[in-house]
C-alpha positions in Angstrom: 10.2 -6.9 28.0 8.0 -5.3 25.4 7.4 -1.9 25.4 4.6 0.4 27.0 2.0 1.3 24.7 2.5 4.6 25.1 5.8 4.2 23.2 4.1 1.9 20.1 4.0 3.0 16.5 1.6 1.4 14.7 1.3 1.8 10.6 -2.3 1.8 10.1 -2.9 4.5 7.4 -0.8 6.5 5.5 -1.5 9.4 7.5 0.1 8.0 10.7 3.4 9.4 9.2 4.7 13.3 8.9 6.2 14.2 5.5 9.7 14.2 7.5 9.5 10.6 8.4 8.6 9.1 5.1 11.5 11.4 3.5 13.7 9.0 6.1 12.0 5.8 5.3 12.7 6.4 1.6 16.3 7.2 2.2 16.8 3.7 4.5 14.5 2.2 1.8 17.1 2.8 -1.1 20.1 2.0 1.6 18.5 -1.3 2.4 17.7 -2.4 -1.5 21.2 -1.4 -3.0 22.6 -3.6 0.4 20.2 -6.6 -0.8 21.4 -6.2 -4.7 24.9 -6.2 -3.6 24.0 -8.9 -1.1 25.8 -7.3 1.6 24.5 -9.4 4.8 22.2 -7.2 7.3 20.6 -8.2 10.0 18.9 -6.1 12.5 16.5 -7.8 13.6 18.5 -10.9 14.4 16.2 -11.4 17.4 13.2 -10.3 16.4 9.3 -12.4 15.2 7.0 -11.3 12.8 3.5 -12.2 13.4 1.7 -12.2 9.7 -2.1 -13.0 10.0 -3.8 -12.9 7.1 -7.9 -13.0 6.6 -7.3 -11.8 2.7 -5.2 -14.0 0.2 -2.0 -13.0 -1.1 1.1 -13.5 -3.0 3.2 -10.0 -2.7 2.0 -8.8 0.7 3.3 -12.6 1.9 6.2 -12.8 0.0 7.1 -8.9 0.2 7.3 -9.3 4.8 8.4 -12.9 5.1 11.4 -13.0 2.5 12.3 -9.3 4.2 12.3 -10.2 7.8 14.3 -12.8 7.3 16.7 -11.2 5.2 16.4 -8.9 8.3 17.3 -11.8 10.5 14.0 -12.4 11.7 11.7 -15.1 11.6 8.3 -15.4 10.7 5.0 -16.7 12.2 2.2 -17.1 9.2 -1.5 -17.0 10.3 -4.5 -17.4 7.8 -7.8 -17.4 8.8 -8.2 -21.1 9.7 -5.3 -20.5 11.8 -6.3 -17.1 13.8 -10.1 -16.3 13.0 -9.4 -12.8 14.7 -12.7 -11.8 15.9 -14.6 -15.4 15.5 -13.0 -17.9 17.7 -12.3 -15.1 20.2 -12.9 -11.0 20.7 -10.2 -9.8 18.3 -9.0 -7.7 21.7 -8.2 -11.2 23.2 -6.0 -11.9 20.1 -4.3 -8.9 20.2 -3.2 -9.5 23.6 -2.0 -12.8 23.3 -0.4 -12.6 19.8 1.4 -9.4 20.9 2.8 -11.0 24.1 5.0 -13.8 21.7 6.0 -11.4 18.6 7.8 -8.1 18.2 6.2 -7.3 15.0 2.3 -8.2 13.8 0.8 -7.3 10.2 -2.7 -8.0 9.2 -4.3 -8.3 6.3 -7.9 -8.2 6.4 -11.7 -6.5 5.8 -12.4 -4.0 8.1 -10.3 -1.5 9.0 -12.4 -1.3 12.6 -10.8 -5.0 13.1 -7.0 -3.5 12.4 -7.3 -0.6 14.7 -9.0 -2.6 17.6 -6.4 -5.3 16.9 -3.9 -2.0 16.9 -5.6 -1.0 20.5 -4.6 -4.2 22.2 -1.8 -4.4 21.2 1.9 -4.5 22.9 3.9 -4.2 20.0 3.7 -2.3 16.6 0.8 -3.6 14.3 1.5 -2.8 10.3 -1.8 -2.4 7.7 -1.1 -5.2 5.5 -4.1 -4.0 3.3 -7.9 -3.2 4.3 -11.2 -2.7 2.5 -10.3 0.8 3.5 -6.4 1.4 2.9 -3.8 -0.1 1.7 -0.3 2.2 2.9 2.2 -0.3 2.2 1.5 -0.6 -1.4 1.2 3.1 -1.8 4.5 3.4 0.4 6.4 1.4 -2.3 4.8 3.2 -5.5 6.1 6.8 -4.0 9.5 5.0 -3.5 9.2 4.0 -7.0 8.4 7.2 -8.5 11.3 9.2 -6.4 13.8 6.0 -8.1 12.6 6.8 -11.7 11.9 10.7 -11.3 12.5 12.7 -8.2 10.8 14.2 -5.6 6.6 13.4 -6.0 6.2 16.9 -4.6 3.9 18.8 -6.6 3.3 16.3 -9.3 0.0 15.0 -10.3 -1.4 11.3 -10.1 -4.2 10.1 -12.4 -6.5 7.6 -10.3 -8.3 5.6 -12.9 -11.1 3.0 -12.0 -12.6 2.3 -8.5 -12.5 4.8 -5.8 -11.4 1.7 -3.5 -8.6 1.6 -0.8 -5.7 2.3 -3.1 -7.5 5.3 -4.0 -8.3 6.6 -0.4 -4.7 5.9 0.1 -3.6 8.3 -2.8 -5.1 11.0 -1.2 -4.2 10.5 2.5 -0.5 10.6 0.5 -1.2 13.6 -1.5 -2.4 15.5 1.3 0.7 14.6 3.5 3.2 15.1 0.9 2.2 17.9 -1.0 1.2 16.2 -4.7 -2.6 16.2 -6.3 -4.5 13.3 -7.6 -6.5 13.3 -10.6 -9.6 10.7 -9.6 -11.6 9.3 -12.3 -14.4 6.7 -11.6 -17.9 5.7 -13.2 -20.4 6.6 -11.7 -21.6 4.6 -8.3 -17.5 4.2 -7.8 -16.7 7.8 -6.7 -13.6 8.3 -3.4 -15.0 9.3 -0.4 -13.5 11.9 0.7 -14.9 11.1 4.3 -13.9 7.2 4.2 -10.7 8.3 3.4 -9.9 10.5 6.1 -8.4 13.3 4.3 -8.9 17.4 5.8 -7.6 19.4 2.7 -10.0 18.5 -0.5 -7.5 20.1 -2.7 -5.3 17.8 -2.9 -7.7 15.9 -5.1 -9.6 16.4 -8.2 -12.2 14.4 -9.8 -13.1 14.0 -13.3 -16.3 12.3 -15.3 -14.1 11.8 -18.4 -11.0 9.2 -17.6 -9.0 10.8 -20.5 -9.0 14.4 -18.7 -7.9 13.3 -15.3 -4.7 11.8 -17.4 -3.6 15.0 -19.2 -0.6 16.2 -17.9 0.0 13.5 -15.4 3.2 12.4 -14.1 1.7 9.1 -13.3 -1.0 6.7 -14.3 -2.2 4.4 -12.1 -5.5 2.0 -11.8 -5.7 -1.6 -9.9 -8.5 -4.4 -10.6 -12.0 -3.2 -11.2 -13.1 -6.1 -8.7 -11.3 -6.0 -5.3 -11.2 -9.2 -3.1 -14.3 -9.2 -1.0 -16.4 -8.0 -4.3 -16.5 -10.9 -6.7 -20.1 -11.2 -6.3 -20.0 -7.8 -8.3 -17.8 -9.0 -11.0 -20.1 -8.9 -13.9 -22.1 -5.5 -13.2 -18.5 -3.6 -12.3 -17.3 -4.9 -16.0 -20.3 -3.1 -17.7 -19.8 -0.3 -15.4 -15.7 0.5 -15.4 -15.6 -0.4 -19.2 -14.6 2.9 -20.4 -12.1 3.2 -17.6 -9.5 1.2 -19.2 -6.3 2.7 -19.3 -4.9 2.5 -22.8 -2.5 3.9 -25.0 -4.2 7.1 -25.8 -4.5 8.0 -21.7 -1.2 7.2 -21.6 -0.8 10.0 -24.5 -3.0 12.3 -22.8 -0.3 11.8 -19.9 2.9 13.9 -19.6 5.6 12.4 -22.3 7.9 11.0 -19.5 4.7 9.9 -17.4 5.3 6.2 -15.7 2.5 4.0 -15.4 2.0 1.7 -12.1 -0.4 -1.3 -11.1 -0.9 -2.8 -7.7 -1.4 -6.0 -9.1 -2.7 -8.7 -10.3 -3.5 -6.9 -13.0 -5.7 -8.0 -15.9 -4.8 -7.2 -19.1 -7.8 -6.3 -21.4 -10.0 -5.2 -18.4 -8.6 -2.4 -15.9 -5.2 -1.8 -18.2 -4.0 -2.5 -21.6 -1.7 -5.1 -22.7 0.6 -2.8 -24.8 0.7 -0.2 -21.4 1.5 -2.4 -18.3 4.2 -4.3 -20.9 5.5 -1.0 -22.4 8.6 1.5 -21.9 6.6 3.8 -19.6 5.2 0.6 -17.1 7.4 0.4 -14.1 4.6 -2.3 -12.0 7.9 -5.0 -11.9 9.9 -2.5 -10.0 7.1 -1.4 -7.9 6.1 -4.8 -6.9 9.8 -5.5 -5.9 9.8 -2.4 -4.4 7.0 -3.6 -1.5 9.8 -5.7 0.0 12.5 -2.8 0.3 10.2 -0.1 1.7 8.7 -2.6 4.3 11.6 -3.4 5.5 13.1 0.2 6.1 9.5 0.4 7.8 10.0 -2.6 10.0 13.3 -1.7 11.1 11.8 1.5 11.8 9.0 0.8 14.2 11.0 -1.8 16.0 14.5 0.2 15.8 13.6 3.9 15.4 16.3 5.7 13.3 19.1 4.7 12.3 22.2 6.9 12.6 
């Protein structure tokens, strides 16, 4: 028997989530990684399906959910777009009320936000924001993870955004503004977060900044993801002229804090968005971030189907 939907989490934006909770999904975060690195067997959700439709490509979204619930003790149902079509084949309300009456679990990876949250409406069981044009929470979940692992608490630190005011960015800021940090956003012009989009109340927990070099000074992290998000490759050429100063190189890097860590979303391109010598150096921690999507998302599974723990 599922449950009403009055009882349903859902994970859509980073905002759907109080300080206190995500102080508990990082603590069953680093319980559940340090079980999987000494491969101590645990399966909660021994009886439970994932339902993972995708509209976007991906690699580490995929990989990150299906090699987690099953390490869970899960299984997995995997969806593209020839498969599911949500919104084409039949009302995306239809889908949600079918898919959700055969799976415990559904994440979607798609365009529009609008299509998540009606999918999220419909829906009988907890629906998880695989990445949107609008947000992306999970990623973001697993960089903050990352940051407390290498240095503590992100309270009252300061992020440098640099490049496209895009769905990562928005999701910085929903982040900031729940747990108490700042972002420094630095975007050429045409580019610029909006505020609005990103559903944020309190603008000061952002600050934005013509010149990509000042946003960095003093950061505790540096972070920047492809000038060119999926959906935008008709763009390619014209964002290259226009981002080409937003590089972040050695000298940001400088700019930054001495003990400042640098993160990517990936795929990264070296030369373009980031420099070779920066995502490969000392101060680069985008290999444990990456990992990092898998252990955070499954403290966040076992959360909406579970609740807490202990």
């Amino acid at each position: 028997m599922k449950p009403g939907h009055s009882l349903i989490r859902h994970y859509l934006q980073f905002k759907d989530f109080r300080a206190e909770e995500y102080a508990y999904l990082f603590d069953r975060a680093a319980i559940i990684k340090q079980r999987f690195k000494n491969y101590e067997k645990y399966t909660p959700l021994s009886d439970r399906t994932l339902a993972m439709i995708f509209e976007k490509a991906s690699t580490r979204t995929r990989v990150s959910f299906e090699a987690g619930m099953y390490q869970m003790g899960g299984s997995v149902v995997h969806l593209t777009t020839g498969d599911s079509q949500l919104g084409r084949a039949e009302p995306v309300e239809d889908s949600a009320r079918v898919i959700s009456r055969m799976v415990d679990l559904v994440m979607i990876r798609t365009y529009e936000q609008a299509k998540l949250d009606a999918f999220a409406a419909h829906s009988r069981v907890p629906v998880i924001n695989g990445l949107t044009n609008e947000f992306h929470p999970c990623q973001i979940l697993a960089d903050i993870f990352t940051y407390i692992e290498h240095r503590g608490s992100i309270e009252g630190k300061t992020v440098a955004w640099v490049g496209d005011g895009n769905n990562m960015a928005n999701t910085w800021l929903q982040a900031a503004e729940v747990l108490g940090f700042k972002v420094h956003v630095s975007t050429p012009t045409g580019y610029e977060v909006d505020p609005h989009l990103a559903g944020i109340d309190d603008r000061r927990c952002y600050q934005t900044f013509r010149n990509p070099m000042d946003a960095c000074r003093d950061a505790d992290l540096v972070t920047t993801d492809v000038w060119t998000s999926m959906g935008f490759e008709a763009e390619n050429e014209t964002r290259k002229k226009a981002f080409a100063d937003w590089c972040v190189d050695a000298e940001m890097m400088a700019a930054a804090k001495p003990g400042a860590l640098f993160m990517h979303c990936l795929p990264a391109h070296r030369g373009e968005e980031v420099a070779a010598d920066v995502i490969d150096g000392p101060q680069s921690v985008v290999w444990d971030e990456a990992e990092n999507r898998m252990h955070v998302q499954k403290a966040l599974m076992e959360y909406l189907l579970l609740g807490r723990i202990g």
